[in-house]
N, C-alpha and C positions, 0 to 999 in steps of 0.2 A: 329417165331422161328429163329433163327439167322443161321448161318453157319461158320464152326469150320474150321479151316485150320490145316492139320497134319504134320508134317516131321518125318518119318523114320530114329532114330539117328546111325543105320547100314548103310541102303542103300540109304539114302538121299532121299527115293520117298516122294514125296507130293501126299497130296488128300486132299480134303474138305468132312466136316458132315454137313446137314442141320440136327440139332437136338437141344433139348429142353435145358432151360438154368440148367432144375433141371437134367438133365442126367450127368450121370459121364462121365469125360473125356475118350477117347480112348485109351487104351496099347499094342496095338496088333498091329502092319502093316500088313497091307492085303496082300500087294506079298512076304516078307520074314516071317511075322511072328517076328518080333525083337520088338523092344521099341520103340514108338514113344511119342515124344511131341508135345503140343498146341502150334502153335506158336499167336504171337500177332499180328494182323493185324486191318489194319484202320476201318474195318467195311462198313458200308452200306452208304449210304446215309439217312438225314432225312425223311424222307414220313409226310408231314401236309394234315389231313385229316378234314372235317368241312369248316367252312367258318369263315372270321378276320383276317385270319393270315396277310394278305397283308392289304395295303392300296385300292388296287383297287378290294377287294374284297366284298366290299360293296356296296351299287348301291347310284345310283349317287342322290337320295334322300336323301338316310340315310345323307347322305354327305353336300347336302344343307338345310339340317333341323338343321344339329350343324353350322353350317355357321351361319344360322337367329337365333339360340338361343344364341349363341355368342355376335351375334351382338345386339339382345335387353339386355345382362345383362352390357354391356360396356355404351350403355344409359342409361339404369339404374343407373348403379353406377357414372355415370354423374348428372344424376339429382340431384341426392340422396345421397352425398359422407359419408354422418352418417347413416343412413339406416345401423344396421347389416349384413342385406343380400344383400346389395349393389352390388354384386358380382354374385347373383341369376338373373336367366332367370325368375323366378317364383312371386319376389318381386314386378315386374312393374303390374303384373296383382295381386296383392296382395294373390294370392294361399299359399304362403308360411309362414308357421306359425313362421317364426321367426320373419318377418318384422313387 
């Protein structure tokens, strides 16, 4: 749930609402009781929750297994520069039903 930032358009007081996006904005100022508006502010920072977002958040396998599949589809399509799947990791060992 986010948080709201207010200004008192009488008294100029600020405060913040940590409240829901489906609640209705605030009209009330708490110390006078006047009109207050939303104002607009930057917000929060991103939060990345999970694992991928980065490059180094992979382990360093994941990492050198696309390195060697890389590297055999490039001899592949060396051998093979008519081959369809010329391009496939998959082609050299024949798995791949296009080749």
């Amino acid at each position: 749930m986010p948080t709201y930032q207010y200004e008192c358009n009488t008294c100029s007081h600020q405060f913040e609402v940590f409240q829901s996006i489906k609640d209705d904005a605030l009209k009330v100022c708490p110390e006078c009781g006047k009109e207050v508006r939303r104002l607009i502010t930057g917000g929060g920072g991103v939060i990345y929750k999970g694992s991928g977002f980065y490059r180094t958040d992979r382990g360093l396998t994941d990492h050198a297994a696309n390195v060697k599949d890389a590297q055999k589809a490039k001899a592949a399509a060396a051998k093979n520069p008519a081959s369809p799947c010329a391009a496939c990791a998959k082609a050299e060992s024949g798995e791949c039903g296009a080749a």
